[in-house]
C-alpha positions as CSV (number, residue, x, y, z in Angstrom):
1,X,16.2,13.8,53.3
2,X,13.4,12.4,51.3
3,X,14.2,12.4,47.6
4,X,11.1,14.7,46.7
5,X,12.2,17.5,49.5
6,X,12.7,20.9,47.8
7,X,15.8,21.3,49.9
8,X,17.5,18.7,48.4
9,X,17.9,19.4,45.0
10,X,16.9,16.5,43.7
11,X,15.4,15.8,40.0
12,X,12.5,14.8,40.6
13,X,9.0,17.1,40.9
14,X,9.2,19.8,43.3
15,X,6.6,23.0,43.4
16,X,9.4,25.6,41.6
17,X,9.5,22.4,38.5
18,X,5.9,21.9,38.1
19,X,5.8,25.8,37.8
20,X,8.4,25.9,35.5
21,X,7.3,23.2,33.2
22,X,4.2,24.1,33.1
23,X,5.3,27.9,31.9
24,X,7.7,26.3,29.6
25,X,5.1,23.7,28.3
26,X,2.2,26.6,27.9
27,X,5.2,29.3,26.0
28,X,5.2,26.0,23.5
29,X,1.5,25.7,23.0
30,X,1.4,29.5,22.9
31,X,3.7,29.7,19.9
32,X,2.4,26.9,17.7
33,X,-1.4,28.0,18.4
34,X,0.2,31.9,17.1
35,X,2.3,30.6,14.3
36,X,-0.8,27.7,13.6
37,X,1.7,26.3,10.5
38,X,-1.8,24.6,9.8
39,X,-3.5,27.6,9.1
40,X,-0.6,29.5,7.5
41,X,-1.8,31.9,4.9
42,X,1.4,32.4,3.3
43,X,2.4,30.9,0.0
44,X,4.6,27.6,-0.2
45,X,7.9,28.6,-0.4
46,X,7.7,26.5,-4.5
47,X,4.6,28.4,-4.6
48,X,6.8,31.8,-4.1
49,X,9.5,30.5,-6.8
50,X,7.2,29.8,-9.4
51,X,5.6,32.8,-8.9
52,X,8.7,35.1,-9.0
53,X,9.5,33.1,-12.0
54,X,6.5,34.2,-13.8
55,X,7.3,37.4,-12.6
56,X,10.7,37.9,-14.2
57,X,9.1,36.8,-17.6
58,X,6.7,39.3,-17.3
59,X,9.6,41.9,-16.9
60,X,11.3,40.2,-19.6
61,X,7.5,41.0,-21.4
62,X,7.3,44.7,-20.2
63,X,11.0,45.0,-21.9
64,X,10.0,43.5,-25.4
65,X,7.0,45.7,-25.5
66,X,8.9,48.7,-24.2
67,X,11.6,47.9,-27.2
68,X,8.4,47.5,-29.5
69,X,7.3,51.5,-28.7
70,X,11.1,52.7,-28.9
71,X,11.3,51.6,-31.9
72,X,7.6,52.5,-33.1
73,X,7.3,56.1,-32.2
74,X,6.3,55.6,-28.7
75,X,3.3,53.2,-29.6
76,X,2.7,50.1,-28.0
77,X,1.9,46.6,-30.0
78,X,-1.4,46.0,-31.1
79,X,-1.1,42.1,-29.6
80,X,1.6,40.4,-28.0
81,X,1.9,38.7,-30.9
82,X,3.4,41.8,-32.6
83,X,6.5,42.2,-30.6
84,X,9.5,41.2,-32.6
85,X,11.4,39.4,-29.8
86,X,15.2,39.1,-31.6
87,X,14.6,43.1,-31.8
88,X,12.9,43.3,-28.0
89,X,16.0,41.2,-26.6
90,X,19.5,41.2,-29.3
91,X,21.6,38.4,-29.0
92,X,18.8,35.9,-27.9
93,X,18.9,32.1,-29.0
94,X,16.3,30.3,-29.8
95,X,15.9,28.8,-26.0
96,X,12.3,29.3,-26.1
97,X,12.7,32.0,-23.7
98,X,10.0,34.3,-25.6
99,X,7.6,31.3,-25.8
100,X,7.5,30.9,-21.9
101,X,7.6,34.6,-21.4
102,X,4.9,35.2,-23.7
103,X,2.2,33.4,-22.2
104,X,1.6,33.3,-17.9
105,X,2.2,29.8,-16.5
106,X,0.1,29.9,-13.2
107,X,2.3,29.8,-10.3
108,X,0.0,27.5,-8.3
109,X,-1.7,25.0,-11.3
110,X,0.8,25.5,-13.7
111,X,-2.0,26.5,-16.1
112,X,-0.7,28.1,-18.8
113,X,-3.0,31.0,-20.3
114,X,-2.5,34.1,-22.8
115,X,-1.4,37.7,-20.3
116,X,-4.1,40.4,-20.2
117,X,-2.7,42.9,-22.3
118,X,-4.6,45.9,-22.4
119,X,-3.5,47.9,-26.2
120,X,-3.9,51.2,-27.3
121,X,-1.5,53.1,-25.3
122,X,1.8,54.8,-25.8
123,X,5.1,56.0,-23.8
124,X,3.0,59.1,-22.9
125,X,0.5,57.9,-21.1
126,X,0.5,58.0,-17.1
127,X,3.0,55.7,-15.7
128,X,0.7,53.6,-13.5
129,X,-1.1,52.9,-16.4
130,X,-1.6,48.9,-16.7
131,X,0.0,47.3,-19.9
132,X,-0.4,43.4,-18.9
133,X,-1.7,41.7,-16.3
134,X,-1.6,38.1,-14.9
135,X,-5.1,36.9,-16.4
136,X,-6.4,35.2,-12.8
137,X,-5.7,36.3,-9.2
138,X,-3.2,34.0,-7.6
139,X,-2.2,33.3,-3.9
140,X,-3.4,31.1,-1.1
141,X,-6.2,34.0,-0.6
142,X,-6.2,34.4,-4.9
143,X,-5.6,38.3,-3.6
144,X,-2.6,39.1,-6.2
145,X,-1.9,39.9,-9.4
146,X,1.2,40.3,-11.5
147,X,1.0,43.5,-13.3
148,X,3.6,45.8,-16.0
149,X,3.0,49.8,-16.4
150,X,3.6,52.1,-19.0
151,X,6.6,53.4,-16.8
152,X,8.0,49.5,-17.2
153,X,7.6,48.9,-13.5
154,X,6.8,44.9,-13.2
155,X,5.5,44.2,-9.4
156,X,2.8,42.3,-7.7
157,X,-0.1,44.3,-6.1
158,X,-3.3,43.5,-4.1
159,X,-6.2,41.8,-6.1
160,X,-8.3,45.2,-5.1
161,X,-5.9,47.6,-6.5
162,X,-5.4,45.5,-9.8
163,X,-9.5,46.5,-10.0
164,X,-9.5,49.7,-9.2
165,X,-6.3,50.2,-11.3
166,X,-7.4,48.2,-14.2
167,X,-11.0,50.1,-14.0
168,X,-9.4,53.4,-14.4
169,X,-7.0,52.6,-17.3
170,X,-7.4,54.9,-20.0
């Protein structure tokens, strides 16, 4: 038998092979055109770490100010400036750990710029009420923001909410 007859089974290209490969070769392109890692929207994984850094000192942030209205009869600071961080976190050394949580380090430029903190409000007002904010929009798309509430809930939420949240604070 000749070394190409599909009776032989033989290595070499035969009708069932080419179909094969050429199923196997077009699942391949198929999956990198869907997954397109070139056109990826989704944040570098450093990105994602620097970002959920930033948004652990936030928390740390919503804490201090939430010790701040405890201990003021339910009222917020006027400024950031106004927390008293030994009382917002007892027992903390001076690692510069309020220094870094008191100002947002962009998670993509490492820009380092003051939180918007919106004043004036108290432990009574309505829980998704915005406290601080991350001062840009950050992300491959620049479509998030880091915010805090009055209920002490730290999370990240669509650039469009952040507006129409931030638009409605009281």
């Amino acid at each position: 038998m000749a070394r190409n007859d599909p009776g032989d089974g033989g290595w070499t290209t035969t009708w069932r092979g080419t179909a094969l490969l050429t199923a196997l070769l077009a699942a391949v392109v198929a999956a990198l055109l869907i997954r397109a890692p070139w056109k990826d929207p989704s944040p570098a994984p450093v990105e994602d770490g620097r970002a959920s850094s930033e948004l652990e000192h936030l928390a740390m942030l919503g804490h201090a100010l939430r010790y701040h209205a405890d201990e003021h009869d339910g009222r917020y600071p006027a400024t950031i400036g106004d927390i008293e961080w030994r009382q917002a976190k007892p027992g903390m050394e001076a690692n510069g750990l309020p220094a870094i949580a008191s100002r947002f380090h962009h998670p993509e430029t490492r820009q380092v710029m003051d939180w918007l903190y919106y004043a004036g409000h108290t432990e009574s007002d309505p829980a998704e009420t915005i406290l601080v904010a991350s001062p840009v929009a950050f992300g491959v798309n620049k479509d998030r923001r880091m915010v805090t509430r009055v209920g002490n809930v730290t999370e990240i939420v669509a650039e469009s909410d952040f507006q129409r949240q931030a638009g409605s604070n009281p």
